[in-house]
N, C-alpha and C positions, 0 to 999 in steps of 0.2 A: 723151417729154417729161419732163425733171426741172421739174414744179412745185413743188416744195416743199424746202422745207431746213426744220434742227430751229428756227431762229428764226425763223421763219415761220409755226411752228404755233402757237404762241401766237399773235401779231398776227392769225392768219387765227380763230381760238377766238373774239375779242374781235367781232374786224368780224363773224363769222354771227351773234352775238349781240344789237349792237345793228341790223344789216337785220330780224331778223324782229322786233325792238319796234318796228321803224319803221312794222310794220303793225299794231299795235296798235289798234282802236277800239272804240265800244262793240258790244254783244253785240247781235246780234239776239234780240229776246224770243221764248220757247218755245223756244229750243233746248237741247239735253241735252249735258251731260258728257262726257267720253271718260271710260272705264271705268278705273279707279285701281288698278295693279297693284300688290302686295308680292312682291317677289322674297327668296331667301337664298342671292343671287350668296355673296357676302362672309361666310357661315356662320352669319346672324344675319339674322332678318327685319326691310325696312328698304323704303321705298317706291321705285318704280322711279325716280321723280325726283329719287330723294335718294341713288341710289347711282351713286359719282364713278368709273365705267369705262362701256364702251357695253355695252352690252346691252341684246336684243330677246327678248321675254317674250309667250307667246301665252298665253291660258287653255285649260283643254279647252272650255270652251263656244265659242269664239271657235275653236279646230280644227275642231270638229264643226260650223260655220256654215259653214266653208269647204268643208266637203265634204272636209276631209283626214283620210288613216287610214294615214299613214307619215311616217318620219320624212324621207323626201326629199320631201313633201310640201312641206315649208319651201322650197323652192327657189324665189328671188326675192324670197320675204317678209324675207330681212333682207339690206343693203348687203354686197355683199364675200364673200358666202359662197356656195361652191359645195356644194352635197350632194345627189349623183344616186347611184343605184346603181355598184356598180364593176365593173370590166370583168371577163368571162365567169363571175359569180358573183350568184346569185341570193340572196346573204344577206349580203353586205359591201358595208360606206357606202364612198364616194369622200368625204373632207370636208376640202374648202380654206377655210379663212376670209382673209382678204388674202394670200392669191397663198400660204400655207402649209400643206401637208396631206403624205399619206403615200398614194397612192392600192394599193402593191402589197398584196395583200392575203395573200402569202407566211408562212407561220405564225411566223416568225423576225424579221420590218420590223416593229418597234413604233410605232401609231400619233403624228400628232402636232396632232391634235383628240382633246381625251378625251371619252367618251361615257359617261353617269353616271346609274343609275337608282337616286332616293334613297341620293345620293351615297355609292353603289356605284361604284367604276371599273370598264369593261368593258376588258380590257387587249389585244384583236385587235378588228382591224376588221370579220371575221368574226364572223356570231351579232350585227349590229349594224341589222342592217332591222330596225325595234324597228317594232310597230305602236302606233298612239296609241290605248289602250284604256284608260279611266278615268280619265285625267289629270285635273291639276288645274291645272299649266300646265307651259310646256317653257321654257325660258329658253336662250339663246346669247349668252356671253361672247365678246365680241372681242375678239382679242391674246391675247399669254401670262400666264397663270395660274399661273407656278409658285412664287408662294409659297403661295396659298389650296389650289391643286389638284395641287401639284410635278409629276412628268415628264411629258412626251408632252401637253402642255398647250400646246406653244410656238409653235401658233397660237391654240389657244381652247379649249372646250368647249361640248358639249352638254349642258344638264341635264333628265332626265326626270325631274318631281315628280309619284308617285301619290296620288290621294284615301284619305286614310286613314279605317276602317270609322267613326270618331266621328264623322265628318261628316253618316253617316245619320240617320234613315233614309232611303234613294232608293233607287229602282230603273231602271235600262235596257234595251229593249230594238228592237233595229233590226233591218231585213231590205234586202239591198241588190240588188241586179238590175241587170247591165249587160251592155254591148257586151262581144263575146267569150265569151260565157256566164259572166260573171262573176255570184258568189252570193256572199253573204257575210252570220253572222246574228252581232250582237253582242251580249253580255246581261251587265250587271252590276249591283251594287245592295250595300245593306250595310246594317245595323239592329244597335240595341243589344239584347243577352242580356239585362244587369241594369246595375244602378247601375255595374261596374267593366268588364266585356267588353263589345264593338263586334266582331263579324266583316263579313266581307266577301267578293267575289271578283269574278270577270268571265271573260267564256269568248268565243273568239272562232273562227271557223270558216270560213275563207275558199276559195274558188277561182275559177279564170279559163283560159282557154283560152287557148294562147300565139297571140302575134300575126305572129312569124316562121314559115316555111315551110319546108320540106325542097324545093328547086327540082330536087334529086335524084332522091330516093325517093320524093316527093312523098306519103308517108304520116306523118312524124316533125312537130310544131311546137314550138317553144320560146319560150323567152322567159314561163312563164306564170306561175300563183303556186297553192300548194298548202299553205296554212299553218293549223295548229291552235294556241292558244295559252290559256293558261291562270293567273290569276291567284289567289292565296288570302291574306287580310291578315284580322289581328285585332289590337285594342287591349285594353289592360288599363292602366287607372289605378285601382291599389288604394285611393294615398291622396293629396291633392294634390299632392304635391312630385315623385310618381312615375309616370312611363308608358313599359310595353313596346309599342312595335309589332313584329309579327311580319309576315313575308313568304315567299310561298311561286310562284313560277312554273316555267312548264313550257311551251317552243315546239317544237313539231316540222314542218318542212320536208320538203315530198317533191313539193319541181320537179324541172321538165326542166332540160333543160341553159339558159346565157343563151348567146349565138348570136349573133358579128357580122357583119360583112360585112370579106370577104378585100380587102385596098387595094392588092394587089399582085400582082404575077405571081410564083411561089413555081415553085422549080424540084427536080431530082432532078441531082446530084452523082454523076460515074462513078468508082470510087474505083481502078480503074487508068489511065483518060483522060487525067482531071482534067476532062475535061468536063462541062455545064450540059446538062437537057433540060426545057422546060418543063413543069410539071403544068397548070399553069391561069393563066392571063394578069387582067393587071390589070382593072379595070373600064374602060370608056371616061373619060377625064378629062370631069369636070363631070357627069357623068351621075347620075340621080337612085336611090338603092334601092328596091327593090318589095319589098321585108319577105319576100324569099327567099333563104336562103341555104342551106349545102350544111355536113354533119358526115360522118365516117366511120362506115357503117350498122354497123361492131361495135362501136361505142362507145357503153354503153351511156347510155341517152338521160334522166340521172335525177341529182340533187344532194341526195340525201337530208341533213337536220341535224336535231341535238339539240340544246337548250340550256335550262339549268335550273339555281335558284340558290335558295338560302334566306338569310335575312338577319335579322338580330333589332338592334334600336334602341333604345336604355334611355336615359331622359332622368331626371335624380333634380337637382333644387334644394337646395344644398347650403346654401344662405340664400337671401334677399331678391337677394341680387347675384351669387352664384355657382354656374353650372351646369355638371355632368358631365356631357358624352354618349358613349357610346359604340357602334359599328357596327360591329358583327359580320357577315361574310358567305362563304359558299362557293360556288364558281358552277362547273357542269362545263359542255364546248361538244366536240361531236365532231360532223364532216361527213366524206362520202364525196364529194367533188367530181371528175367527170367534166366533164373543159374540152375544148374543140376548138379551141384558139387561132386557126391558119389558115384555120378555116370554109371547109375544101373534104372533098369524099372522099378526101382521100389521107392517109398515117398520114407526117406528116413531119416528124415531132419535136415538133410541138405538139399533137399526141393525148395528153392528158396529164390523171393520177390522182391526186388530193390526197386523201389519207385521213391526218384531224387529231385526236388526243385533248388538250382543253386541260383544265388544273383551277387554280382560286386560289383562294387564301383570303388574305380581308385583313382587320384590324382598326385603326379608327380610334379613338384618344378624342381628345374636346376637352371644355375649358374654357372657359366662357364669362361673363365679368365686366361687369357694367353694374350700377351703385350710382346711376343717375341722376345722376350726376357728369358732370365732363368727360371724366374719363380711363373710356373703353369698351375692350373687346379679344376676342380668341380667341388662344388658343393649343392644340396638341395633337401629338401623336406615332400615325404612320402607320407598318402595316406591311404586306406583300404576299410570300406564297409563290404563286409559277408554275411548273409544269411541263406544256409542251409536248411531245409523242410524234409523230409521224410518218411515213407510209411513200408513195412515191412514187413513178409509173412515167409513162415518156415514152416513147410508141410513132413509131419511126421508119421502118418497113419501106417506105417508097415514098423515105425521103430519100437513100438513095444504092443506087448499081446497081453492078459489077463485070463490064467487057465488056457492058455492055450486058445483063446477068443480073441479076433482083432480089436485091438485099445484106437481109438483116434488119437491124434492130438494136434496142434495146430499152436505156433508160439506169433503172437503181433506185437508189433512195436511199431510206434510213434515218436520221433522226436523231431526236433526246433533246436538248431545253434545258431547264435550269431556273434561274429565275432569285427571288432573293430580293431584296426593295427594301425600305429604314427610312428615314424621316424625320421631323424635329421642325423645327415652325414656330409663329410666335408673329405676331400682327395686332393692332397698335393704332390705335386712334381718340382724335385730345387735341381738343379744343373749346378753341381759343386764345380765339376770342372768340363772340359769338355767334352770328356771321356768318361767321369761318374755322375751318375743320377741316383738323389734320392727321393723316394714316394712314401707320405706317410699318409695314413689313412684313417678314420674312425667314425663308427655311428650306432646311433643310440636310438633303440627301438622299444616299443610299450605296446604290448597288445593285452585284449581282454578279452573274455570266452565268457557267454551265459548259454548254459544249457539245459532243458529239459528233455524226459525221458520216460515213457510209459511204455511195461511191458506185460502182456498177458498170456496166458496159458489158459485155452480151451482143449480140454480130455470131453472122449468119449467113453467111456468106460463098460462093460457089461455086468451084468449081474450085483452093481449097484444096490443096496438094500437088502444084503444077506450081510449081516450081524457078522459073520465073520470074514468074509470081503470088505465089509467098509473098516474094522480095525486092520486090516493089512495094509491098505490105504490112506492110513488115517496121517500117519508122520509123512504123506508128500503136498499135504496141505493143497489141494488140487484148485484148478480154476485161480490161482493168485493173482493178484494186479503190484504190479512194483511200478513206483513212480518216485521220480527225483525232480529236484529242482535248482540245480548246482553253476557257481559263478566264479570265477580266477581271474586273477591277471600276472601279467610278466613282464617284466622287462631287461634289457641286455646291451651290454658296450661292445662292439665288435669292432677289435682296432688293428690295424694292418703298418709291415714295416717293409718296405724293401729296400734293393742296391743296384743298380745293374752297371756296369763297367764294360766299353765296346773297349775290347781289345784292338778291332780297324775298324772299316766302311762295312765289313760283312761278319763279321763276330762279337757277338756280346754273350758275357755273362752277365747271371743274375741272381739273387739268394731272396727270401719274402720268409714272413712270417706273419701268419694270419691267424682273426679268431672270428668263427663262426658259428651259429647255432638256429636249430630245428624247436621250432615253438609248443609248449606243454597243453594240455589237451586234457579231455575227457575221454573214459571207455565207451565207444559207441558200442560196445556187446556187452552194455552190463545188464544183466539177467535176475543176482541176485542182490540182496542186500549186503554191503560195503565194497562190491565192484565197481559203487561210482565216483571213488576218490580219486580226484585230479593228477595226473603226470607231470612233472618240472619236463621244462625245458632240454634238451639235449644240445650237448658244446662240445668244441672241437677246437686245440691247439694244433694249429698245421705249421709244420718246417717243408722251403722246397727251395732245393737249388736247381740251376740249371744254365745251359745253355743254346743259345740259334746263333748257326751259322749258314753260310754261301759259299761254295767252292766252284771253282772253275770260270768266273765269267758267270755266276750265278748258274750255271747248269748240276750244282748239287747242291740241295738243301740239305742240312742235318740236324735236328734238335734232340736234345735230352734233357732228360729231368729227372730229378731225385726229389723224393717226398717221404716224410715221416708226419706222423698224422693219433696224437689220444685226441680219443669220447669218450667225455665222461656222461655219468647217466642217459647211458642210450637206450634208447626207449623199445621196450621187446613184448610184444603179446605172448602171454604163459596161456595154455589151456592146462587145466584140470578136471576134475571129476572124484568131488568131495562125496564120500561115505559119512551118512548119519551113524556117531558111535550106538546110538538107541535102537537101531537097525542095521545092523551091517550088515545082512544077508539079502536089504533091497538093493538095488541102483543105485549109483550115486547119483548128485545132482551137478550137472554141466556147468562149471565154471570159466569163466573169458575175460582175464584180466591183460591191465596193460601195467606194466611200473617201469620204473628208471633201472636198470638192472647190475648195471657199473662200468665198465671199463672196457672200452676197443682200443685196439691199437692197429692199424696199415702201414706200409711202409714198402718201399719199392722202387723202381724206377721204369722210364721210356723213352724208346725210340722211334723217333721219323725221320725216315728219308725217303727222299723226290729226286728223282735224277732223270736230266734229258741228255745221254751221254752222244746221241749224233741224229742228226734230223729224223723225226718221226716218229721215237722210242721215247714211251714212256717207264720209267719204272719207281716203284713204291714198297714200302715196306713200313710197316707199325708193330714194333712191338713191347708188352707191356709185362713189365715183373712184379706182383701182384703178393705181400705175406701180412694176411691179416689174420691178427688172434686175439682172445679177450684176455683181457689181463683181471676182471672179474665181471662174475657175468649168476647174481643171486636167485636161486628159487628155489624156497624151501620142499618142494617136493622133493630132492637130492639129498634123502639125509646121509644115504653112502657117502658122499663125497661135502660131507659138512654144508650142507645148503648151496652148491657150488655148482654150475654145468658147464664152469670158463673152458673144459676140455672141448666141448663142440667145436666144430668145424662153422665161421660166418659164414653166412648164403652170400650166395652171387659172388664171390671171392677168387676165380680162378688164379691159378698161381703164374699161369702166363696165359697173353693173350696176344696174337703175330696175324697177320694178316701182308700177304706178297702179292701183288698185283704188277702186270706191263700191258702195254699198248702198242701196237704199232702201226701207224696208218701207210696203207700200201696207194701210192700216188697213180691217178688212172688219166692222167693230164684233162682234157675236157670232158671224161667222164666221171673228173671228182676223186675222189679216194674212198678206200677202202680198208676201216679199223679194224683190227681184230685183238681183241682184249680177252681176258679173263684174271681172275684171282680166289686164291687161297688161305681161308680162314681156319685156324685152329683157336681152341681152348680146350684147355687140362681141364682134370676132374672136378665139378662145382658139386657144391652145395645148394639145393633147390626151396629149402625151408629155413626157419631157425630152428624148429623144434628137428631136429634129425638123428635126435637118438632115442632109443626105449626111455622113458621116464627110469629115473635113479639108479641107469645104466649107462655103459659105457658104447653098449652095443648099438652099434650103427643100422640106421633103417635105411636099406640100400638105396630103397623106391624112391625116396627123398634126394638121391645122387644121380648125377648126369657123367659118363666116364666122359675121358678124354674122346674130343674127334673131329676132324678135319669137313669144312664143306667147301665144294671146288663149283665155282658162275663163269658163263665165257658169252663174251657179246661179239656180235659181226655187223657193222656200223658201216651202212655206203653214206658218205655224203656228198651232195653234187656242186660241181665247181663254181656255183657264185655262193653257197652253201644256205641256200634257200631251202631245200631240201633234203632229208632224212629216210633211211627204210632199214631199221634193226632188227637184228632175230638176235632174243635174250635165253639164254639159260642158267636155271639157278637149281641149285643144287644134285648137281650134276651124276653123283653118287650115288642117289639114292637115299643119302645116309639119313634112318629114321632116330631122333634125338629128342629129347627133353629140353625146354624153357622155363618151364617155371612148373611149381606142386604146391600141393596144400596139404598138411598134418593137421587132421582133425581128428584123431583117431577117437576120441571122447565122445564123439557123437554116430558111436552105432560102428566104431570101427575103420572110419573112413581115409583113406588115405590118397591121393588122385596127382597126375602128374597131368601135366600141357605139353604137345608137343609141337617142333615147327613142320612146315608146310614138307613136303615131300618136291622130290622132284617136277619142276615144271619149266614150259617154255611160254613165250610170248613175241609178237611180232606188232611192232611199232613204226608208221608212217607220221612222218611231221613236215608241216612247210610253214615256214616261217617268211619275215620282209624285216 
């Protein structure tokens, strides 16, 4: 359904604003406020209802109410946004915000949600299960950011904002106990030295038993979590105009493998036949999973990571109106990742070894002007050195045979990227009147990519030196070595327009128009010769109106928003499986390109509301209207449909996404109170892939789809009356309900098709005392 056009989002901004003043009355007496957040979307602290883009802003106290301690936690709490774990990787986010994200998690696909700890970029989506430990609050930006946050912005961002040591003195600490033998102890706190040092830290120590099965060997589980994590921050404000904060983390990882369910019947290739033999057949269509699946027993069973960064933040007042800041950071991230794509016991090309050393270092300054005038701003100059290392192996000994004889084969790769990115950008605020504000924005970004790339192919083959076995053999040119050595650059104007107009003290509208874009790259799967021609850039015209308001005495929040949203050259991995015409009756050979493909389009709108309509009650509600389509979308594999596959359905695009949650604390006078909450999550039928239909068909591969389906969490919160102390019993998904996250269409390699699912029903029990 095309609801929407760009003139339409205005007229529809207008009408959600005066429907929800149409409910307007007086207040009920004794009821309480909705809690008043300060965000620094916009590089500059400024209230959440006064700043003209959408964005959803948690506190940590309001995380840790919910019983959340990751960052896919968020899932359903804000309109449009998808972030669940990603497929077969137990430490990289999936994050779509309106129908746009980047889910491969390939060391070489640069995200396009940025994810920002005290506006740090984290530049891989890897090393990105961030645990929520100390926060102060997490914010999500909707829509592209690229003049505030430039590339790989071009759907949104994430912001993780830590408690800095001045804020003590406090202390935490938690013990949590759950389903799966889950343990987890978290302890932080921070006190000042003297009049000018503040330190700090937080330690956190988690594990759980995985909740998947080896239906095989019946001794292996996956899916679990094994994380250490570690924080260290100190302030120093020598003299007023001056403050360093320093930072110091350290996360280490040592899970099992993540483990889905095979969607398909995956077969073995005779490389003299040409013939099919099946290894393991589909599931029954409609049939429900039993959390058992199946790896190859010599792979070893383990995803060990590192990730660790230091960071220094110097803030000096340079007058009354003019601030320097500058941020400093260096972050290293290396993983050993052991995947079993096809989740069966056979080694068929999706037995497969990711071992990644990443390093960056990047330096921000900004300027920041505010004389209490009209005229407000930031301006600054960003810079980022990355290099990526890499070594990779793909076990394929059951993917093809020779006369009916086991063939080995074994594919390595090597590659080196490093990439360097500069940009300056500049953000004004004019106060036309006292009632409109305009903000105009722009910045200008230059990055460069140098990459190399070696890949080899070791076959084992049988019967080798029979005259007419090696002419059968002879056009797959065996043992090959492919190597490149390829270099690009890019650069990009991302310029932003907005309006916003408080119709009083508690209503503003706003209207923006922005342009964003996701940085051009190299195929890190290129295999054969001419898959290693470089990808342009992916951009984004974004329209958004909307509006935040306060009713009653501020005891109801209401926001909406309207967005329309082209990409152009968005960037798509196409698999193929090219037939030699000199052979048609072998194999083909596995092709893994990436191109600019043409044309997205989203458009939609969202709702939030917060209501504390009488002491004690909370209530909430998110919901998001979601209609993304291509408007062209090129692979010549589609000659049906003239080189064309714009009919698919975009991944991660639900057409709505609602989420209803309340609270009520029941008052137990000196014995404290007593919460009882819960909330309910739906989304409609998604798309799990891009590839999700049969090649140069129309026909939809179901295993690829997630239907529609509701998941229902309820928490029981005593807290004691000087509220020192905490004792929660958590439930999450309370249904049972077994569901899909994320899949992968390889079907090119041996048949493979594979779906992720989320966690099943579980409980947890959490003790905290705080000061």
């Amino acid at each position: 359904m095309r609801a929407f056009t760009k003139s339409a989002l205005l007229a529809g901004a207008a009408w959600s604003v005066m429907s929800v003043g149409a409910y307007a009355q007086d207040a009920q007496p004794g009821a309480t406020a909705v809690e008043e957040v300060v965000v620094t979307a916009r590089r500059t602290e400024e209230r959440l209802q006064e700043t003209p883009l959408s964005i959803s802003a948690f506190s940590g106290e309001e995380l840790e109410e919910r019983g959340a301690t990751n960052v896919t936690d968020l899932q359903g709490a804000v309109p449009n946004l998808n972030i669940v774990q990603g497929r077969g990787s137990s430490d990289s986010t999936n994050i779509y915000i309106r129908g746009i994200g980047q889910p491969d998690a390939l060391q070489t696909f640069d995200p396009a949600v940025g994810v920002y700890v005290d506006d740090v970029y984290l530049s891989r989506i890897r090393g990105t299960q961030l645990e929520l430990l100390d926060l102060q609050r997490v914010e999500v930006l909707r829509g592209p950011q690229g003049t505030l946050y430039g590339k790989n912005t071009i759907g949104g961002a994430v912001r993780l904002v830590t408690r800095t040591p001045d804020q003590g003195p406090y202390g935490n600490a938690s013990l949590t106990y759950g389903d799966y033998n889950e343990r987890a102890v978290r302890i932080s706190g921070a006190a000042p030295i003297n009049d000018q040092w503040a330190i700090g830290g937080a330690v956190l120590i988690a594990d759980r038993d995985g909740y998947v099965t080896d239906s095989f060997t019946y001794g292996r589980t996956y899916n679990d979590r094994n994380v250490t994590a570690a924080r260290l921050a100190a302030s120093w404000t020598p003299r007023d105009n001056f403050r360093l904060d320093l930072a110091a983390d350290a996360t280490q990882q040592r899970s099992a493998m993540t483990v889905g369910r095979l969607e398909s019947t995956v077969y073995t290739t005779d490389l003299a036949l040409g013939t099919r033999t099946n290894r393991q057949l589909a599931p029954a269509p409609g049939s429900e999973w039993d959390f058992r699946s199946q790896t190859t027993p010599t792979l070893p069973n383990e995803s060990p990571l590192s990730h660790w960064g230091v960071s220094a933040t110097a803030t000096l007042d340079l007058s009354d109106s003019l601030t320097l800041r500058s941020i400093t950071a260096y972050r290293e991230l290396s993983y050993d990742d052991y995947i079993d794509i096809d989740a069966t016991r056979f080694e068929l090309g999706g037995d497969v070894f990711v071992g990644v050393d990443q390093t960056q270092l990047s330096q921000e300054f900004q300027l920041n002007w505010d004389n209490g005038g009209r005229l407000t701003g930031v301006g600054g100059v960003y810079y980022m050195q990355e290099n990526i290392v890499s070594e990779q192996a793909a076990y394929g000994d059951d993917l093809f045979t020779t006369l009916g004889l086991p063939t080995g084969f074994t594919r390595t790769i090597a590659d080196d990227l490093d990439t360097t990115s500069w940009a300056a950008y500049a953000n004004a605020n004019f106060d036309v009147t006292d009632a409109l504000r305009v903000t105009a924005g722009v910045r200008y970004t230059h990055e460069s990519k140098d990459y190399w790339r070696t890949t080899t192919q070791d076959w084992t083959i049988p019967l080798t030196g029979i005259p007419l076995i090696d002419g059968i053999l002879q056009p797959f040119n065996l043992d090959p070595v492919f190597t490149f050595d390829v270099s690009n650059d890019w650069s990009s104007v991302s310029p932003m327009l907005s309006a916003d107009y408080r119709l009083s003290e508690d209503a503003m509208v706003y209207a923006r128009v922005s342009h964003g874009f996701k940085s051009g790259g190299f195929n890190g799967r290129a295999n054969n010769p001419g898959e290693q021609q470089p990808y342009d850039p992916e951009t984004v015209i974004s329209y958004e109106a909307g509006a935040k308001t306060d009713w009653f005495d501020g005891r109801l929040r209401a926001n909406v928003a309207l967005f329309y949203n082209e990409y152009s050259d968005f960037q798509a991995r196409v698999s193929d499986c090219v037939v030699n015409p000199a052979t048609p009756s072998l194999p083909c050979s596995i092709s893994l390109t990436v191109l600019n493909a043409g044309e997205l389009i989203t458009q939609g709108a969202e709702l939030e509301l917060l209501a504390a309509p009488i002491d004690n009650l909370t209530l909430e509600a998110q919901v998001g209207y979601l209609d993304a389509s291509y408007g062209e979308f090129e692979d010549v594999r589609f000659t049906a449909f003239g080189g064309s596959r714009a009919f698919q359905t975009p991944a991660f695009s639900p057409e709505w996404t609602t989420r209803l949650a309340g609270a009520y604390a029941f008052q137990l006078g000196d014995n404290g109170s007593l919460t009882l909450g819960g909330q309910a999550r739906y989304r409609s039928e998604m798309a799990l892939a891009v590839d999700n239909t049969e090649v140069n068909a129309t026909t939809r591969i179901d295993s690829m789809f997630q239907d529609a389906y509701w998941l229902y969490d309820a928490q029981l919160v005593w807290t004691s009356a000087d509220d020192h102390y905490t004792l929660g019993l958590y439930g999450r998904n309370l249904s049972d309900e077994v569901y899909k996250t994320d899949a992968q269409e390889f079907s090119t390699v041996g048949g493979i098709r594979t779906a992720y699912y989320g966690a099943p029903r579980t409980w947890s029990v959490t003790f905290t005392a705080r000061f």
